[in-house]
C-alpha positions in Angstrom: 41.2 -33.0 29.1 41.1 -32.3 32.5 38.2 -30.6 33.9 39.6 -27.0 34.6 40.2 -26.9 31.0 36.8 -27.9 30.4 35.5 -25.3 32.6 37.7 -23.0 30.2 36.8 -24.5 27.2 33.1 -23.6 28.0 33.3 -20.6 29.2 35.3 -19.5 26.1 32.3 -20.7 24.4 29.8 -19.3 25.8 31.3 -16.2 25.4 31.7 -16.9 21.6 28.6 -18.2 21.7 26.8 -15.1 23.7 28.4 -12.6 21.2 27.2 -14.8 17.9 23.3 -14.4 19.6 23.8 -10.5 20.3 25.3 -10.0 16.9 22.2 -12.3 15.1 20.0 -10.1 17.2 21.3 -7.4 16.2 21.1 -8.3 12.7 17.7 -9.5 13.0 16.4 -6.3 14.6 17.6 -4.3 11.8 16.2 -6.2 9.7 12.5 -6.0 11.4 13.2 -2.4 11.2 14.0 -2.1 7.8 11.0 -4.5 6.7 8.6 -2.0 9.2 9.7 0.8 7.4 8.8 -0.1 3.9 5.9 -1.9 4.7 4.7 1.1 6.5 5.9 3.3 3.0 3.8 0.5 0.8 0.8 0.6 3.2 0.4 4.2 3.2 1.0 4.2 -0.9 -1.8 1.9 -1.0 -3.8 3.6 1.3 -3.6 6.6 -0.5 -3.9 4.9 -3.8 -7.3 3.5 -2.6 -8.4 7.1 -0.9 -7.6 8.8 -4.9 -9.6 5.1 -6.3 -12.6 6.4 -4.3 -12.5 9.9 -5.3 -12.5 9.1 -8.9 -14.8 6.8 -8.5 -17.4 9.3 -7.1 -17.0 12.0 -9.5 -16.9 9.5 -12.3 -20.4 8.3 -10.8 -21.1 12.4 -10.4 -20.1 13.4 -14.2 -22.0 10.5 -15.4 -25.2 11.3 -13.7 -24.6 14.9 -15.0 -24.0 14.0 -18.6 -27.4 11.7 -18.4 -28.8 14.9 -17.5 -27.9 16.9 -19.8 -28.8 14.2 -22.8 -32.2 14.4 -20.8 -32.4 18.4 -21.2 -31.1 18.1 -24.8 -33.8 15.8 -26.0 -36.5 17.8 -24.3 -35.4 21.2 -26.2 -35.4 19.4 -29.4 -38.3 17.7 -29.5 -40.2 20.7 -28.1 -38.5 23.4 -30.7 -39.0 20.1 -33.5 -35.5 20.0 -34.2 -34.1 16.7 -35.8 -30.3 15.2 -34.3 -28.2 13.6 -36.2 -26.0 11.2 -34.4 -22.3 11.6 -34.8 -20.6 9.5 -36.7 
Protein backbone atom coordinates (compact mmCIF):
# COMPACT_ATOMS: atom_id res chain seq x y z
CA UNK A 1 0.00 0.00 0.00
CA UNK A 2 1.52 3.00 -0.91
CA UNK A 3 1.30 5.99 1.22
CA UNK A 4 -1.28 8.20 -0.74
CA UNK A 5 -3.55 5.40 -0.22
CA UNK A 6 -2.76 5.41 3.26
CA UNK A 7 -3.38 9.01 3.58
CA UNK A 8 -6.84 7.97 1.88
CA UNK A 9 -7.48 5.12 3.84
CA UNK A 10 -7.27 7.35 7.04
CA UNK A 11 -9.02 9.99 6.16
CA UNK A 12 -11.91 7.79 4.99
CA UNK A 13 -11.71 6.65 8.48
CA UNK A 14 -11.70 9.28 10.30
CA UNK A 15 -14.55 10.47 8.65
CA UNK A 16 -16.30 7.09 9.46
CA UNK A 17 -14.97 7.25 12.57
CA UNK A 18 -16.02 11.21 13.32
CA UNK A 19 -19.65 10.34 12.22
CA UNK A 20 -19.78 6.95 14.54
CA UNK A 21 -18.76 9.62 17.72
CA UNK A 22 -21.44 12.31 16.69
CA UNK A 23 -24.06 9.73 16.10
CA UNK A 24 -23.00 7.90 19.83
CA UNK A 25 -23.28 11.37 21.13
CA UNK A 26 -26.11 11.91 19.90
CA UNK A 27 -27.55 8.90 21.19
CA UNK A 28 -26.05 9.36 24.43
CA UNK A 29 -27.47 12.88 24.89
CA UNK A 30 -30.87 11.64 24.34
CA UNK A 31 -30.54 9.37 26.52
CA UNK A 32 -29.40 11.83 29.45
CA UNK A 33 -32.35 13.72 28.49
CA UNK A 34 -34.73 11.14 28.67
CA UNK A 35 -33.18 9.73 32.07
CA UNK A 36 -33.45 13.76 33.44
CA UNK A 37 -36.88 13.82 32.55
CA UNK A 38 -38.15 10.96 34.47
CA UNK A 39 -36.00 11.31 37.24
CA UNK A 40 -37.21 14.80 37.54
CA UNK A 41 -41.17 13.23 37.18
CA UNK A 42 -40.10 10.47 40.08
CA UNK A 43 -38.43 13.21 42.29
CA UNK A 44 -41.18 15.56 42.22
CA UNK A 45 -43.79 12.34 42.89
CA UNK A 46 -41.75 11.76 45.81
CA UNK A 47 -41.45 15.05 46.86
CA UNK A 48 -44.95 15.43 46.89
CA UNK A 49 -45.63 12.12 48.28
CA UNK A 50 -43.47 13.11 51.32
CA UNK A 51 -45.15 16.90 51.45
CA UNK A 52 -49.02 14.73 51.72
CA UNK A 53 -46.76 12.02 54.41
CA UNK A 54 -46.28 15.13 56.53
CA UNK A 55 -49.68 16.49 56.32
CA UNK A 56 -51.22 13.43 57.44
CA UNK A 57 -48.93 12.98 59.83
CA UNK A 58 -49.81 16.26 61.61
CA UNK A 59 -53.41 16.03 61.61
CA UNK A 60 -53.18 12.48 62.62
CA UNK A 61 -51.04 13.86 65.63
CA UNK A 62 -53.94 16.84 65.72
CA UNK A 63 -57.17 14.32 65.72
CA UNK A 64 -55.38 12.22 68.19
CA UNK A 65 -54.67 14.95 70.64
CA UNK A 66 -58.37 15.96 70.11
CA UNK A 67 -59.89 12.64 70.68
CA UNK A 68 -57.68 12.37 74.12
CA UNK A 69 -59.49 15.45 74.82
CA UNK A 70 -62.52 14.66 74.39
CA UNK A 71 -62.13 11.06 76.47
CA UNK A 72 -60.78 13.61 79.03
CA UNK A 73 -64.12 15.79 78.90
CA UNK A 74 -66.20 12.59 78.81
CA UNK A 75 -64.88 11.16 81.93
CA UNK A 76 -65.20 14.42 83.76
CA UNK A 77 -69.11 14.76 82.94
CA UNK A 78 -69.67 11.29 84.03
CA UNK A 79 -68.08 11.05 87.03
CA UNK A 80 -69.43 14.47 88.04
CA UNK A 81 -73.31 13.64 86.98
CA UNK A 82 -72.35 9.74 88.64
CA UNK A 83 -73.06 8.17 85.49
CA UNK A 84 -71.48 4.52 84.98
CA UNK A 85 -69.81 3.62 81.09
CA UNK A 86 -69.96 0.61 79.87
CA UNK A 87 -67.13 -0.19 77.48
CA UNK A 88 -68.03 -1.29 73.98
CA UNK A 89 -67.68 -4.52 73.17
Amino acid sequence: MTDEQRKALNQELAGFFGQLERHVDARIDGLAQTFTKRFDALESTLDGMAARLDTETTERSALTRQVDRHQDWIGQLAQTTHTKLVPDL
